[in-house]
VMD Tcl script that draws the C-alpha trace (Angstrom):
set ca {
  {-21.42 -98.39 39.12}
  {-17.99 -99.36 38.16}
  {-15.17 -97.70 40.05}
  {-11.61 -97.08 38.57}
  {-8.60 -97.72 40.32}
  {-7.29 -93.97 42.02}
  {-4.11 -94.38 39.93}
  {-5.89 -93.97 36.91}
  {-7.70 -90.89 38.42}
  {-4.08 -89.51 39.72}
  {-2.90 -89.91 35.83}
  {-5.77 -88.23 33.88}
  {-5.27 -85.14 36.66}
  {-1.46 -84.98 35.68}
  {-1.87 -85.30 32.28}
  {-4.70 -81.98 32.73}
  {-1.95 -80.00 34.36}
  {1.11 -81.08 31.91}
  {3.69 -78.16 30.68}
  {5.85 -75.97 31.47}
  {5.28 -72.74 33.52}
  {6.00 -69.34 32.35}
  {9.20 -69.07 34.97}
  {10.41 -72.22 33.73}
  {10.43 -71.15 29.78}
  {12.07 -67.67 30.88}
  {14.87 -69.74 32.25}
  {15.42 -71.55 28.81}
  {15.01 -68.07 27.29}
  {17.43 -67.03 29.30}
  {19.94 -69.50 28.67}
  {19.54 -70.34 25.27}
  {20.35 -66.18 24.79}
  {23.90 -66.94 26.65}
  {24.74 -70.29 24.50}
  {23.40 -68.13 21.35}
  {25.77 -64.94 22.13}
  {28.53 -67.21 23.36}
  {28.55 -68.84 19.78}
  {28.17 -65.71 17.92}
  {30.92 -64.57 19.68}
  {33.18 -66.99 18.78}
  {31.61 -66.96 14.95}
  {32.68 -63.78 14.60}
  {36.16 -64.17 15.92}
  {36.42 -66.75 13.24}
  {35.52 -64.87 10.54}
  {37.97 -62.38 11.94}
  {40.76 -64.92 12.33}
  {40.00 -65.86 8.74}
  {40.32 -62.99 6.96}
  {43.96 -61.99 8.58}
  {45.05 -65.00 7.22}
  {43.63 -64.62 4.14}
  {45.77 -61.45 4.05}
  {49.03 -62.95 5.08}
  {48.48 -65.54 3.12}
  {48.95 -62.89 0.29}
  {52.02 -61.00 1.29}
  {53.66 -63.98 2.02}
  {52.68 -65.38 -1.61}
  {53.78 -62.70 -3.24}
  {57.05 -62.40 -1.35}
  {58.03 -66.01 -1.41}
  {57.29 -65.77 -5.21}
  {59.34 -62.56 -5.63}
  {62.01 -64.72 -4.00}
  {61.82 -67.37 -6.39}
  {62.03 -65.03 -9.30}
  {64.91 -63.12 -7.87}
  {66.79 -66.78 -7.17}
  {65.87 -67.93 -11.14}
  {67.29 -64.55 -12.27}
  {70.30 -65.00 -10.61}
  {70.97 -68.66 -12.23}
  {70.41 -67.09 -15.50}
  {72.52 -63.98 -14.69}
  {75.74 -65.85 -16.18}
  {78.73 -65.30 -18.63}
  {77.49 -68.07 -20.91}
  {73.54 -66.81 -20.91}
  {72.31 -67.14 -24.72}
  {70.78 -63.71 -24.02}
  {73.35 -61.35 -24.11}
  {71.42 -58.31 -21.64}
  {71.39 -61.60 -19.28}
  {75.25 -61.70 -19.14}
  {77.50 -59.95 -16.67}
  {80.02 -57.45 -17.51}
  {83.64 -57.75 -17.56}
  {83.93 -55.60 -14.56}
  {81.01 -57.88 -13.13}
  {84.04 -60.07 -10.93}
  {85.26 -56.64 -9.19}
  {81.73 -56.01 -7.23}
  {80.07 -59.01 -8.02}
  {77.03 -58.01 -5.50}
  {76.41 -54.67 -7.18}
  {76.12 -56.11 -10.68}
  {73.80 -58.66 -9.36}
  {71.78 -55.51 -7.90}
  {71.70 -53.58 -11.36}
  {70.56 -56.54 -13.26}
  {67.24 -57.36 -10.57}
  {66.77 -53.64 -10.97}
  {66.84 -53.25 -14.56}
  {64.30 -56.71 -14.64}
  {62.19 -54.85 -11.93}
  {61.73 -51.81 -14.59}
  {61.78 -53.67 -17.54}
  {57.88 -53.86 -18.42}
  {58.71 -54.97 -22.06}
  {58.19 -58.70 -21.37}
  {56.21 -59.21 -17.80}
  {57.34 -63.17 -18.00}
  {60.87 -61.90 -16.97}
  {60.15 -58.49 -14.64}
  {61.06 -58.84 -11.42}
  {58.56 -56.23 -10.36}
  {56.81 -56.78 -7.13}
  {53.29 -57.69 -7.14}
  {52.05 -55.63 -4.28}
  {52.40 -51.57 -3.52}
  {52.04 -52.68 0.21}
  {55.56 -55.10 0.14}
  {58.87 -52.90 -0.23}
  {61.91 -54.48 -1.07}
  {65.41 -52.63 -0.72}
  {68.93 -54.16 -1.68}
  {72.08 -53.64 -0.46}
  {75.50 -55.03 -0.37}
  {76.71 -56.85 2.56}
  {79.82 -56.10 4.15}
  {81.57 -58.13 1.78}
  {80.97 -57.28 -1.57}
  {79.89 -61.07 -2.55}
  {76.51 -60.78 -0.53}
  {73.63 -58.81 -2.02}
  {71.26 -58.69 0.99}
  {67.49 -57.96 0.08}
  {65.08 -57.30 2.88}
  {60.84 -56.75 2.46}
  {58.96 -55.18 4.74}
  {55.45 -55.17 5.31}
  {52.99 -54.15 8.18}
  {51.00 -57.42 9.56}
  {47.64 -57.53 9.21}
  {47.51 -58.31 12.87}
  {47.42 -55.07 14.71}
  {49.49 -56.50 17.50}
  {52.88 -57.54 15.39}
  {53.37 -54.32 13.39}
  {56.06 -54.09 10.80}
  {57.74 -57.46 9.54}
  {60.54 -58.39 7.63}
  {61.92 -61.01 5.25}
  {65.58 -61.20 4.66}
  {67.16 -63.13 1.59}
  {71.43 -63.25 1.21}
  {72.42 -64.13 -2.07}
  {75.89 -65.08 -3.86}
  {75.82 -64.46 -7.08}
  {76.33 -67.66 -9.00}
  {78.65 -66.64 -11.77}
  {80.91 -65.28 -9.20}
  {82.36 -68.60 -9.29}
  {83.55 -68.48 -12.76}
  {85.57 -65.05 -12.18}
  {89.34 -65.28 -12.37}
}
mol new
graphics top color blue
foreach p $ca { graphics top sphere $p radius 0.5 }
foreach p [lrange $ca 0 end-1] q [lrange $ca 1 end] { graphics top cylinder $p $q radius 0.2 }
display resetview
């Protein structure tokens, strides 16, 4: 009879009883649940995150480019325009700010040619102008509510000098 070493006897009964035990897979149960709701957690504070900045990322589009159209209008708002609805009055130099505010609001009405309205593009922006305490300042503030519920209202404030101000006696 040929006898085997005992460590090969000691292996063949481990490798019989190889595995894991039911209390030792209800502890990886356990904490592969935590990891899993700890990174659902945080997927769904991304998506979150996300779309609020998706949504700013809108109002402030369509303010800055609101801006932009409001600062071209007032470069072509001039004496020597080739358009003549694009040229300021004679009494323009007395209130120069005011004349500057009735032109953007005649351009924000205007829907005859949408190239040159100055028409906001969202119902949710408002825009108000006013004259500053001098009358060469037209002030024009927008306000919006944040999309984050912890800000509330904003604002954006733009000054401008009418540029053919410069060419009044």
């Amino acid at each position: 009879m040929i006898r085997r070493p005992r460590w090969h006897q000691r292996t063949v009964r481990l490798s019989m009883q190889s595995g894991f035990t039911l209390v030792e897979v209800l502890i990886a149960a356990v904490v592969m649940s935590a990891m899993m709701a700890a990174v659902g957690r945080l997927t769904v504070a991304a998506l979150a995150t996300g779309r609020l900045q998706g949504e700013r990322t809108r109002i402030e589009a369509a303010v800055s480019e609101n801006i932009q159209l409001i600062q071209k209008a007032d470069s072509e708002f001039r004496f020597d325009a080739p358009n003549p609805a694009d040229q300021p009055s004679s009494t323009a130099c007395s209130d120069p700010s005011a004349a500057l505010k009735a032109y953007i609001e005649t351009r924000s009405s205007a829907s005859t040619d949408p190239s040159r309205s100055l028409r906001l593009r969202l119902p949710d922006v408002s825009r108000t102008m006013r004259s500053a305490d001098t009358a060469d300042t037209l002030v024009i503030s927008y306000g919006f509510e944040a999309p984050e519920r912890s800000i509330g209202r904003e604002y954006r404030v733009l000054e401008l000098n009418p540029n053919f101000q410069a060419l009044c006696p």
